[in-house]
C-alpha atoms as one frame of an Amber mdcrd trajectory, in Angstrom:
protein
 -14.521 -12.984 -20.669 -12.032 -10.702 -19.057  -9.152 -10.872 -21.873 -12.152
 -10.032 -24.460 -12.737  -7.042 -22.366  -9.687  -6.057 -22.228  -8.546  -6.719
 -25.789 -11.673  -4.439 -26.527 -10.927  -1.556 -24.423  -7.413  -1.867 -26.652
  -9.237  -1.250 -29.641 -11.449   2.024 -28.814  -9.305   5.025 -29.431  -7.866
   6.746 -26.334 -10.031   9.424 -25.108  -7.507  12.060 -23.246  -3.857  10.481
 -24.039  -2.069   7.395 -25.687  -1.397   6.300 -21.831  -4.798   5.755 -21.496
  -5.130   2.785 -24.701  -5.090  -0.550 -23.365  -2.353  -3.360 -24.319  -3.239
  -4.756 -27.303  -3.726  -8.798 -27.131  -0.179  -8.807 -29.737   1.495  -7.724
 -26.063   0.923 -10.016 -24.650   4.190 -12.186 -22.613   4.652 -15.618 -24.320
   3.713 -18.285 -21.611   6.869 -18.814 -19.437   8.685 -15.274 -19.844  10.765
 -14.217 -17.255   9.024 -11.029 -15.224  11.121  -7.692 -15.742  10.743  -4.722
 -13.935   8.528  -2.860 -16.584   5.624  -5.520 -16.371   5.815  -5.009 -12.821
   6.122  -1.292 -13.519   2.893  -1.727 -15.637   0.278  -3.677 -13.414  -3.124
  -2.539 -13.460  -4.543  -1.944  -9.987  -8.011  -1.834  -8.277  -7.222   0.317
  -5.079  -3.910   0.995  -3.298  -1.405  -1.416  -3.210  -1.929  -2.328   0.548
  -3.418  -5.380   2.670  -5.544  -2.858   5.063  -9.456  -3.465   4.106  -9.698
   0.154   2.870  -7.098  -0.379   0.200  -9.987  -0.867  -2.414 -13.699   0.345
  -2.931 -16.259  -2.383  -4.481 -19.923  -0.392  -4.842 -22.452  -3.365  -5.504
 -25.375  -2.442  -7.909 -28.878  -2.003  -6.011 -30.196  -5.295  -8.178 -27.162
  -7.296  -6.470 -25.930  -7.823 -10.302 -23.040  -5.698 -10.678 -19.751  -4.194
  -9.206 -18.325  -0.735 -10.009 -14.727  -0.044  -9.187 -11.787   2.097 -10.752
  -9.548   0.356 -12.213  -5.911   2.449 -12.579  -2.823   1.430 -14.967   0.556
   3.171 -15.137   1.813   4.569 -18.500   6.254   4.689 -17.516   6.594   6.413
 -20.788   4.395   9.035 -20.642   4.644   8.898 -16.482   0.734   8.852 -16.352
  -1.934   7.017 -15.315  -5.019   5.542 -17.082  -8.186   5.632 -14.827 -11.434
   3.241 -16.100 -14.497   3.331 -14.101 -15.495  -0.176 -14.465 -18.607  -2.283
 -14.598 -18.713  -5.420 -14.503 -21.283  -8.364 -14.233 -21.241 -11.154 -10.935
 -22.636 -13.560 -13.020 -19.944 -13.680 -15.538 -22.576 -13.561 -18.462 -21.893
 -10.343 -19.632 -18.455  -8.409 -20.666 -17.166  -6.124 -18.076 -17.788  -2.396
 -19.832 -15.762   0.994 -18.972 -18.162   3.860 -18.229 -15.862   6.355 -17.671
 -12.227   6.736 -18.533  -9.355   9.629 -18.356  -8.640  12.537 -15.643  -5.716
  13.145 -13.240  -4.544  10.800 -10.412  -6.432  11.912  -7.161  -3.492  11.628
  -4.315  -4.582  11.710  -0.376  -4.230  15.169   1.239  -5.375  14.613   5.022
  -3.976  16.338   7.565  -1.349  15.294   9.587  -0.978  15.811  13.066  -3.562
  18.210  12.746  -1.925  20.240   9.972  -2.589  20.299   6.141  -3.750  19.531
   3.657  -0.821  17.373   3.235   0.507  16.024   0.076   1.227  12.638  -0.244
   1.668   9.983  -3.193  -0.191   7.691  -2.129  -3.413   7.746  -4.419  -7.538
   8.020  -3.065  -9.339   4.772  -3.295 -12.396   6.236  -4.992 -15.364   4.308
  -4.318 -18.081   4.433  -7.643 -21.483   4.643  -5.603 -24.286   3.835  -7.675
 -28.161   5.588  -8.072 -30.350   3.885  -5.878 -32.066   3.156  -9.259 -29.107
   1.693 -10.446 -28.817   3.466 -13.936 -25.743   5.540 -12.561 -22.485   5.529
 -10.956 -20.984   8.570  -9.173 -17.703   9.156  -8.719 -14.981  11.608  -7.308
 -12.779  12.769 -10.794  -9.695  15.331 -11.689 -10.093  16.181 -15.277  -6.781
  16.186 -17.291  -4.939  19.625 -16.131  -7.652  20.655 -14.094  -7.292  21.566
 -10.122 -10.501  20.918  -8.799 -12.039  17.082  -7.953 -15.604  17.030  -8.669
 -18.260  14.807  -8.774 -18.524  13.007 -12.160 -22.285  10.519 -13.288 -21.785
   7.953 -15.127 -24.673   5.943 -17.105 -24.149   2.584 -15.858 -24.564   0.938
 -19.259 -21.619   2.929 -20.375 -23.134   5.702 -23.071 -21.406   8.585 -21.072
 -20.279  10.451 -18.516 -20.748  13.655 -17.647 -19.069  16.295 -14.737 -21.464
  17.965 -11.432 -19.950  21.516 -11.173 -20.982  22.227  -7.526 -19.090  25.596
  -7.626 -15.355  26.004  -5.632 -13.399  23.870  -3.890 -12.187  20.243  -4.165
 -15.606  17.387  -3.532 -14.805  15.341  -0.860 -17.611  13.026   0.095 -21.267
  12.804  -1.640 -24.469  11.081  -1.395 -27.464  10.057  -4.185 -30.537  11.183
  -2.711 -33.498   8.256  -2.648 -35.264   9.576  -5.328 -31.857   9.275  -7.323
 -32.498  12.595  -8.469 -29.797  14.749  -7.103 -26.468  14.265  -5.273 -25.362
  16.214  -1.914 -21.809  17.151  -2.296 -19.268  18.075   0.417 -16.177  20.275
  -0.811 -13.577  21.566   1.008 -13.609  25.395   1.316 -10.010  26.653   1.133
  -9.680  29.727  -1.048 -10.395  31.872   2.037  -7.364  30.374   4.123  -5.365
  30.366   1.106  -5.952  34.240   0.373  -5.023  34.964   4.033  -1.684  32.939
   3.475  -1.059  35.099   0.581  -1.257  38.081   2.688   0.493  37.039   5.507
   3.162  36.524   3.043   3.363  39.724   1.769   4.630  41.173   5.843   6.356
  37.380   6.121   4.943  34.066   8.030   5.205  33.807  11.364   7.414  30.896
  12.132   5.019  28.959  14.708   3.233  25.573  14.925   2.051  25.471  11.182
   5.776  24.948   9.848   7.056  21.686   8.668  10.548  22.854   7.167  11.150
  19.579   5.283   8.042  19.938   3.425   7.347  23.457   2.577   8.849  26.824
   3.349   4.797  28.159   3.445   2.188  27.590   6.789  -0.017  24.519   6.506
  -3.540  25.205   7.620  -4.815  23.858  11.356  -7.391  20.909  10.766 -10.298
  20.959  11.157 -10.590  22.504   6.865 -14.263  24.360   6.133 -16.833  22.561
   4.563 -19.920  23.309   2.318 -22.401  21.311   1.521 -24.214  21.537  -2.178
 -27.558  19.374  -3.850 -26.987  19.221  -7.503 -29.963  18.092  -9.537 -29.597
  15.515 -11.968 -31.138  15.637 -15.486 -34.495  13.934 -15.481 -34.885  10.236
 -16.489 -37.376   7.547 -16.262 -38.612   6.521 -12.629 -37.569   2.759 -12.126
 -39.632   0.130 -10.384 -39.523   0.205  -6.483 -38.857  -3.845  -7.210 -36.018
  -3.526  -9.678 -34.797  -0.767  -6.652 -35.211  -2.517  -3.521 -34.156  -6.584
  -4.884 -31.338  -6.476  -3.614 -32.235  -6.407   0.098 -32.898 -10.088   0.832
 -28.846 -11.273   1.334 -26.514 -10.727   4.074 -25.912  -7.254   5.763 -22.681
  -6.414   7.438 -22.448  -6.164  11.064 -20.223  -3.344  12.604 -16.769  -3.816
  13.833 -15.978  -0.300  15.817 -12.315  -1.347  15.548 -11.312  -4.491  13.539
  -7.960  -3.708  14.908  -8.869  -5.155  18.620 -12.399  -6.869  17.868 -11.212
 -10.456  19.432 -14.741 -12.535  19.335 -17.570 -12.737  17.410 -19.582 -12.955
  20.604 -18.821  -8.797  20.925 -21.245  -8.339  18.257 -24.130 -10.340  18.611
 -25.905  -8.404  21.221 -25.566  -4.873  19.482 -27.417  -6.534  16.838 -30.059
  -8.848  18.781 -28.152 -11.935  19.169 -28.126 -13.178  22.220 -26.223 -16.859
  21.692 -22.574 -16.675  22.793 -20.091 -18.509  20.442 -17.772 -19.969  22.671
 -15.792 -21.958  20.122 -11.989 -21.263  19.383 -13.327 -19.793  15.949 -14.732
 -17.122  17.275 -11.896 -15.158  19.225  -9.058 -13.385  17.505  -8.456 -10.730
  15.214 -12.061 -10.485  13.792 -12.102  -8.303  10.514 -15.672  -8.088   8.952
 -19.275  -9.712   9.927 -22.016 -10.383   7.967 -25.210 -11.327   9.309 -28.298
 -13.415   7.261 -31.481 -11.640   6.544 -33.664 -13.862   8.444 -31.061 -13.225
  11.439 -30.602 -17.257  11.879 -26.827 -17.434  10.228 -23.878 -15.401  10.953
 -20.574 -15.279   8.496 -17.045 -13.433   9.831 -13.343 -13.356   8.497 -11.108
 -13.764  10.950  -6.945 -13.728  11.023  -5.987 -17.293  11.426  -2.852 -19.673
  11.438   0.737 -19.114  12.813   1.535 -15.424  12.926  -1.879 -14.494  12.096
  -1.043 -14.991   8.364  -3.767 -16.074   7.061  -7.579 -15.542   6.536 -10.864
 -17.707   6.823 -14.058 -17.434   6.130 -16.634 -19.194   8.682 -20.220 -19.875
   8.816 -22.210 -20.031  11.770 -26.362 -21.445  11.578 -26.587 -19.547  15.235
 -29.016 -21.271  16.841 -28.221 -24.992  15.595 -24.438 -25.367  15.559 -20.711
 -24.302  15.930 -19.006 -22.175  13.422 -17.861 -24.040  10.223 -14.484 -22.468
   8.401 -15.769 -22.805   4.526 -12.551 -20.853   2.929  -8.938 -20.261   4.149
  -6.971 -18.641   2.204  -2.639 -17.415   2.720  -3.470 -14.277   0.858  -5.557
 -11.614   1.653  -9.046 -11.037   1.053 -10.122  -7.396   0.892 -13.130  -4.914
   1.235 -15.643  -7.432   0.934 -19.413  -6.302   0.232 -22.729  -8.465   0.451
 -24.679  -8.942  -2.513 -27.132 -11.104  -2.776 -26.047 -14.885  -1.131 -22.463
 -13.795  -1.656 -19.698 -11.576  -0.877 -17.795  -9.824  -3.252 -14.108  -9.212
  -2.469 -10.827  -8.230  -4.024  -8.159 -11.045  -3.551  -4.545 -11.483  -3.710
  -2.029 -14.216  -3.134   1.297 -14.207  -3.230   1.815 -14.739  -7.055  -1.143
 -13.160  -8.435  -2.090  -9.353  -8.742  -5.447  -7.630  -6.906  -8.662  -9.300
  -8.955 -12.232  -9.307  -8.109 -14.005 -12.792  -7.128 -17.115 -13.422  -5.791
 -17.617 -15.575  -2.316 -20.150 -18.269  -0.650 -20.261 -17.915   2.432 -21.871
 -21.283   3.432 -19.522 -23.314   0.987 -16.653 -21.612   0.427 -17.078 -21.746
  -3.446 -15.015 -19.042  -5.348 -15.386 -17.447  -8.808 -13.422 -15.313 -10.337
 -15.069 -11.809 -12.037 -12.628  -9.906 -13.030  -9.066 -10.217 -13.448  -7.015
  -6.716 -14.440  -3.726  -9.005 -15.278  -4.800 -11.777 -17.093  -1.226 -11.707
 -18.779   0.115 -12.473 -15.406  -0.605 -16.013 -15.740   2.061 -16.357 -18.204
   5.145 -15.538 -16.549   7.727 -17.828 -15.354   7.218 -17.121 -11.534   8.917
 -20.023  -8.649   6.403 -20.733  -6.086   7.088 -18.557  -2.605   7.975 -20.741
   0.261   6.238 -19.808   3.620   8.853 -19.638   6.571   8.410 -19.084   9.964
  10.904 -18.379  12.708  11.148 -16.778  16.051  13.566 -13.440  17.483  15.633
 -13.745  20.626  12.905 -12.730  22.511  10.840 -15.983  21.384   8.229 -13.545
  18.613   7.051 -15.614  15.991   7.092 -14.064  12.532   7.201 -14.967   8.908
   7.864 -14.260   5.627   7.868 -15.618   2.084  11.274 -16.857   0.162  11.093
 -16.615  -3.190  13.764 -18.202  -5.381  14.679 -17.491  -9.284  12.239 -19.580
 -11.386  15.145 -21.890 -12.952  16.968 -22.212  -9.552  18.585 -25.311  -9.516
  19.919 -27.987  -6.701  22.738 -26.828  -4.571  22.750 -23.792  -6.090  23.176
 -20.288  -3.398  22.192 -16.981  -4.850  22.854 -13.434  -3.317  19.873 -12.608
  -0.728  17.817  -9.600  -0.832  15.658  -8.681   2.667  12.295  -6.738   1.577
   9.805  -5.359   4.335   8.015  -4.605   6.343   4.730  -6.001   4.968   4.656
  -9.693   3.057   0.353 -10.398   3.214  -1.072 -10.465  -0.187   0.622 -10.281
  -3.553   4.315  -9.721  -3.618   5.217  -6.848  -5.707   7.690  -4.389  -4.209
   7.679  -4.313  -0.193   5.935  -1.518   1.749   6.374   1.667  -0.918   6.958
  -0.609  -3.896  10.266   0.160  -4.767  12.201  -3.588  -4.343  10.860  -5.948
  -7.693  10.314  -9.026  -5.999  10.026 -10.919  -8.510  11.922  -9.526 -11.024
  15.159  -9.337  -8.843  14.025 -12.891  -8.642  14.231 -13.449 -12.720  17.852
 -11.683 -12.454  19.051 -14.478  -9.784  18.520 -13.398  -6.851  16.575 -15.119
  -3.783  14.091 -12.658  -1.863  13.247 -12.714   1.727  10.243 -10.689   2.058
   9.098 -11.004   5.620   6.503  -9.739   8.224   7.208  -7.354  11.277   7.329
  -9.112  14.033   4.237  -7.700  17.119   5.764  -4.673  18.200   6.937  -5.299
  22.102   4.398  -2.473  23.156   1.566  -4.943  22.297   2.629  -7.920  25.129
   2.990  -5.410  27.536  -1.096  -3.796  28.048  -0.471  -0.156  27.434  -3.143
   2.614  28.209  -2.261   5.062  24.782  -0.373   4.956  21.905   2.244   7.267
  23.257   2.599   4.867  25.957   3.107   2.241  23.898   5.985   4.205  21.484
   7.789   5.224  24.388   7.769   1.426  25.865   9.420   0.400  21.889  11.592
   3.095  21.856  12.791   2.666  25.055  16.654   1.656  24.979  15.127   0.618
  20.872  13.276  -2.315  21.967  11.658  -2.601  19.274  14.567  -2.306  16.454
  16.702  -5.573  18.461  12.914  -6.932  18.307  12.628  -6.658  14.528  16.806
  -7.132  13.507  16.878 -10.129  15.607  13.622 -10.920  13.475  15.127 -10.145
  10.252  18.838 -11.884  10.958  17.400 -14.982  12.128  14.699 -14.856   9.003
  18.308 -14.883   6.784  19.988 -17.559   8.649  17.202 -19.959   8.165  17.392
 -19.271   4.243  20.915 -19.781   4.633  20.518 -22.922   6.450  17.989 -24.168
   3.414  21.377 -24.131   1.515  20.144 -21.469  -1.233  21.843 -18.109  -0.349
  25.193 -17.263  -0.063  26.099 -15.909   3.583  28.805 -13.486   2.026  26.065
 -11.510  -0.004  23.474 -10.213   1.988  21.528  -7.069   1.310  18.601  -5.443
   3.135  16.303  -2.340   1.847  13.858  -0.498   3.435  11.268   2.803   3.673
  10.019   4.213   6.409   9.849   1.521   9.048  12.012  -0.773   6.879  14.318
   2.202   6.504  15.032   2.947  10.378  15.474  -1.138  10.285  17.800  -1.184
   7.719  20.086   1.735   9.351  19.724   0.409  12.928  21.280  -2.825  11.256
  23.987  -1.067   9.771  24.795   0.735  12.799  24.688  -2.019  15.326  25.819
  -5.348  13.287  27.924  -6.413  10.489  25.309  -8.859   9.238  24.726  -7.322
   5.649  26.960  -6.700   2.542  24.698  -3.445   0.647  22.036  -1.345   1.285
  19.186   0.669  -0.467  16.640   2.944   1.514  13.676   4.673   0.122  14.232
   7.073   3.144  16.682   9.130   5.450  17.538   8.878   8.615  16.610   9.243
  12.016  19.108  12.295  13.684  18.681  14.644  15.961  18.220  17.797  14.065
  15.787  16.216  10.858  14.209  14.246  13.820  13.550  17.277  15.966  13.639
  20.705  13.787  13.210  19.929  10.348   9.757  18.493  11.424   8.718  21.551
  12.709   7.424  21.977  16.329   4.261  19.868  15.945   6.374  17.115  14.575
   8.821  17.465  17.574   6.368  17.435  20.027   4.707  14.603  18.727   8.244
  12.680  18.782   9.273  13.856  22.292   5.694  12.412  23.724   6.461   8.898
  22.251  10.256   8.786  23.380  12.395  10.751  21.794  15.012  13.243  23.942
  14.655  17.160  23.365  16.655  18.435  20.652  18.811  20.523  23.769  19.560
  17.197  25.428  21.824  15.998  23.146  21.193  12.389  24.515  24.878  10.353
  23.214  23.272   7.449  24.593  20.429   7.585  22.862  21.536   8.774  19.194
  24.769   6.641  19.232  22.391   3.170  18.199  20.479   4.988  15.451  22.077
   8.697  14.110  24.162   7.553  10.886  25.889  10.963  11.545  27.303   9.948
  14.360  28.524   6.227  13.273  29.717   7.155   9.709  32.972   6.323  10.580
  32.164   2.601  11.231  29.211   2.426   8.562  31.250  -0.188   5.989  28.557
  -0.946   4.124  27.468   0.465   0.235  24.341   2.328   0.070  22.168   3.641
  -2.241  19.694   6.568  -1.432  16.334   6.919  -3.372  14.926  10.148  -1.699
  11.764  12.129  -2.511  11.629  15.649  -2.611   9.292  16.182   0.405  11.872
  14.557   2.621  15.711  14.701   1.229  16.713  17.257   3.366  16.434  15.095
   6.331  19.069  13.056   4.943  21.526  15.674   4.180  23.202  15.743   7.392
  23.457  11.590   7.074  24.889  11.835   3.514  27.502  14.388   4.035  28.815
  12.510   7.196  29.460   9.392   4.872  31.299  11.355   1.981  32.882  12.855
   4.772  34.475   9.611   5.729  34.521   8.542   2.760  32.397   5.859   2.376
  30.198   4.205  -0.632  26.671   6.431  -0.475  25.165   7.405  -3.967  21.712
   9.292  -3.639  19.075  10.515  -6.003  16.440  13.054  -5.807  13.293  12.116
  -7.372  11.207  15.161  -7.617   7.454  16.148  -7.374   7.764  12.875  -4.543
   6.210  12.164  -1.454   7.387   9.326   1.364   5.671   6.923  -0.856   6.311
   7.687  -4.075   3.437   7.822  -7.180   4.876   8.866 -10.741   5.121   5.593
 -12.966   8.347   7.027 -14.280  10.166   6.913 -11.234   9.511   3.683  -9.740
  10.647   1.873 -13.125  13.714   3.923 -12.905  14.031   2.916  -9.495  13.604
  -0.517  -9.986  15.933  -0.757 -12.533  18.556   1.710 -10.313  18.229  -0.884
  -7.668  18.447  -3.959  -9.793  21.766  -2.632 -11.302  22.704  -1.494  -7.700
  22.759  -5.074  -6.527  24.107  -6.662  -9.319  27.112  -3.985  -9.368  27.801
  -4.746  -5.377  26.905  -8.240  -4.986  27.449 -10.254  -8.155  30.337  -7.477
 -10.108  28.363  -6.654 -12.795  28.703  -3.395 -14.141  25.805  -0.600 -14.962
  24.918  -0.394 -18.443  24.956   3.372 -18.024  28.544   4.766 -18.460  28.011
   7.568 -15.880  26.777   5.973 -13.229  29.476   2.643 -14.478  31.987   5.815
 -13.254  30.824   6.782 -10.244  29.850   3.413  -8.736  33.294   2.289  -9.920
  34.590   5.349  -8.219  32.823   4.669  -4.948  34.614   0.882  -4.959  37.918
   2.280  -5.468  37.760   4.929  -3.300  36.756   2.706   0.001  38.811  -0.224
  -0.917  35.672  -2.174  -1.921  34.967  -5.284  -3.117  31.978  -7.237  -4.560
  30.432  -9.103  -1.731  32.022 -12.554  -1.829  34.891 -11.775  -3.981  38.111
 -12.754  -2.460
């Protein structure tokens, strides 16, 4: 069912751009290809590549039947996206259909620490919410070139689509009335605050709290952003049945979690909602993520975090008044913004060797079915199975990751080792900000280490505030030993399995992963390369270049004033300051919104002479979005680590040059050469 639906969606003529046409069944992989990095490049995706619950939207038809989501696919050629609003049947009886298709790549623009809006790559999750009758979808849409997101309808059955123009500004939230008749949009209202920018431009800005140098040389606006609220009427349509409206009702209902982050027993919800039964089985304490409660009140269903590490997920039933809970599904990947419908809960999946798909959920038994699969090509690759490893730090954390070997590995034999982070729950595809090819480094020989932060220290330790709790990690960098000891003592164990090589070691990193990667360069001589998404932690981009909001926000979870000039503090994380004794090669791939904090790092290591090569990808955010780049970074890195660690030269003459260069120039060697 889902590769017909696919195959047909390659046959209809794209509608705004050849990035948008489906691949054709003739693409695809013969069974037992290895992965490259431009499959990888290419995966279709249902949400944000994340294993938070609000990485994907599933909107459940009012009749229980159906699930709308948008399904996204990147185009590397044309460095575009393909966005499908999709439909597709629970009851697998019926092909899934695309009712909408085309438009622009809506990226979040919150505010950050209270300023914006503020760009970022990392794209909306944009729910489809149907009609109460059911014969629509709305949804939040860019058209192709345009600069304003508005609310698009959709006929459910898929015979067209059709824009709400509410007027200015960008929709941000909406809601079908009852009647499904019209549609209250909220937009956000900035052409006044943007016309008083332009004036204050014209006598210069003020150079206050609104700055963030790094980012832009113009004011962000202070959050909270006006709002207006519009009611758009919908062209008239037959009046459904108040049954064919309402069946839906009889199935389970979610119960509220006010913070799945802390919600540690089941028993915390049942007298909000008129339970009055405490659970007092082992079941029902921990890290409690969704609840679902029966209609007739007498059965109760929750996820919860389970096994070492919290690293997996289960489902359990509970008949409340006549038993303990029952675990009916446990899975070691992630399951993911599940919704009731009907008997069963619908839920985007992943595991470690298969892509995001849709599947639908029994509670009671545990009995899964699949729906709808965006990757049914992945199936054919040559992939080795991940090995699940777990391991404690000095300090006695327990943490884990998965080990993933090439797929024709063979006895005795020890490859170069790769560390990815920060993240490993789910499918493995690139490590936080998708930039490391798991399992294509994989297919070009490599073994992978993608592990799991270990609990911050912060969280033993009962703090009042998050400040409180950044200031006790950061504290003589608690929680950097916490994580390197983590992260060496994940490596030795793969050593001691006998399949890596102990002279080439490598570690990469972004954000989080990046201030672990340079804390290990600074402080050990544990790895042979390097490649960060990001750059670096110093005084001045750390302090200054994050404007004042930024600084303040850093000096009230730990960091010194910029004045202070704290040596003590800086000499365990500013690369500036330890360029000198940096000895390892290291690539940079930088975004535009956040190069120039690495400036001051990069020029230190030229300085002294050391192997640094760094790109500027522009039009990027810390997590970068344009297809293009990430398939040019992960072949950059690829060639990267076979250049460094296995002396195998770029295809591409210039960069053959400068890498070469680098070597000569430090008195390198590739890692393990004698």
């Amino acid at each position: 069912m889902i590769l017909a639906s696919l195959v047909a969606l390659a046959a209809m003529p794209p509608i705004f751009d050849p990035a948008c046409a489906g691949r054709s069944s003739a693409s695809l992989p013969t069974h037992g290809r290895h992965i490259t990095t431009r499959d990888l490049a290419q995966l279709r995706d249902i949400g944000i590549a994340s294993p938070y619950q609000d990485s994907v939207a599933l909107d459940i038809s009012p009749d229980g039947r159906r699930v709308a989501f948008q399904m996204r696919e990147s185009s590397p050629d044309a460095n575009r996206y393909c966005l499908s609003i999709v439909v597709a049947s629970l009851d697998g009886k019926s092909a899934p259909i695309v009712v909408d298709r085309g438009g622009d790549l809506i990226r979040q623009s919150g505010p950050q620490l209270g300023l914006g809006p503020y760009p970022s790559g990392v794209p909306e999750v944009i729910r489809s919410v149907w009609s109460p009758d059911g014969r629509h979808v709305a949804f939040l849409k860019k058209g192709e070139g345009e600069n304003q997101v508005r609310v698009w309808i959709a006929a459910s059955n898929g015979l067209g689509s059709f824009p709400l123009d509410h007027g200015t500004g960008d929709a941000v939230e909406f809601h079908w009335s009852e009647d499904s008749k019209h549609i209250s949009i909220l937009s956000r209202q900035l052409d006044d605050m943007i016309a008083g920018r332009n004036r204050e431009a014209l006598s210069g800005f003020h150079m206050d709290g609104r700055l963030i140098p790094v980012s832009s040389a113009k004011p962000y606006f202070k959050a909270p952003f006006p709002l207006r609220t519009d009611v758009m009427s919908l062209p008239a349509g037959p009046t459904p049945s108040s049954q064919t409206r309402f069946s839906a009702i009889a199935g389970w209902h979610e119960l509220p979690i006010a913070d799945p982050a802390h919600s540690h027993n089941i028993t915390e919800l049942l007298p909000k909602n008129l339970l009055t039964r405490a659970c007092l089985a082992e079941a029902c304490t921990g890290l409690i993520i969704k609840a679902w409660q029966s209609a007739d009140g007498r059965s109760l269903s929750f996820l919860r975090r389970v096994g070492p590490a919290d690293d997996a997920m289960a489902l359990y039933h509970w008949e409340v008044a006549s038993g303990q809970p029952r675990q009916s599904y446990r899975t070691s990947g992630v399951l993911l913004g599940c919704q009731s419908a009907g008997p069963r809960l619908v839920c985007a999946q992943e595991l470690a060797t298969k892509p995001r798909s849709i599947v639908t959920l029994d509670p009671k038994t545990g009995r899964i079915t699949s729906v709808f699969d965006p990757n049914p090509e992945f199936e054919s690759f040559a992939l080795s199975t991940p090995k699940r490893l777990y391991w404690r730090n000095d300090k006695g954390i327990l943490t884990f990751g998965e080990l993933v070997l090439p797929p024709d590995h063979k006895p005795n034999e020890k490859h170069p080792l790769i560390v990815v982070g920060y993240r490993t729950r789910g499918f493995l595809r690139g490590g936080v900000g998708d930039e490391y090819p798991i399992y294509a480094l994989a297919a070009r020989g490599y073994a992978v280490l993608s592990f799991d932060n270990p609990p911050d220290i912060s969280s033993f330790a009962g703090t009042k505030s998050s400040a409180e709790a950044k200031r006790l990690d950061r504290k003589d960098w608690a929680n950097r030993k916490s994580i390197l000891s983590s992260i060496e003592n994940g490596v030795r164990m793969v050593e001691a399995l006998g399949v890596s090589d102990p002279s080439r070691r490598a570690i990469t990193g972004l954000s989080d992963g990046s201030s672990s990667l340079f804390f290990a360069l600074i402080n050990d001589h544990f790895f042979h390369t390097a490649i960060a998404s990001t750059c670096c932690e110093e005084p001045i981009s750390s302090m200054a270049l994050i404007g004042e909001v930024g600084a303040s926000y850093f000096e009230e979870n730990g960091y010194p004033l910029l004045s202070q000039d704290d040596t003590v503090f800086w000499r365990a994380m500013s690369v500036t300051r330890n360029a000198a004794r940096i000895d390892v090669p290291l690539l940079l791939n930088l975004a535009e919104d956040e190069y120039l904090y690495a400036l001051e790092s990069i020029r230190a290591l030229r300085f002294h002479q050391k192997s640094v090569d760094a790109y500027l990808y522009p039009n990027e955010f810390h997590v970068k979005w344009q297809p293009a780049h990430r398939l040019a970074i992960y072949d950059r890195n690829i060639a990267w680590f076979d250049f460094w660690l296995r002396g195998i030269d770029p295809t591409d003459e210039d960069q053959r040059l400068r890498w070469t260069a680098l070597r000569t120039s430090d008195g390198k060697k590739t890692a393990g050469s004698q």
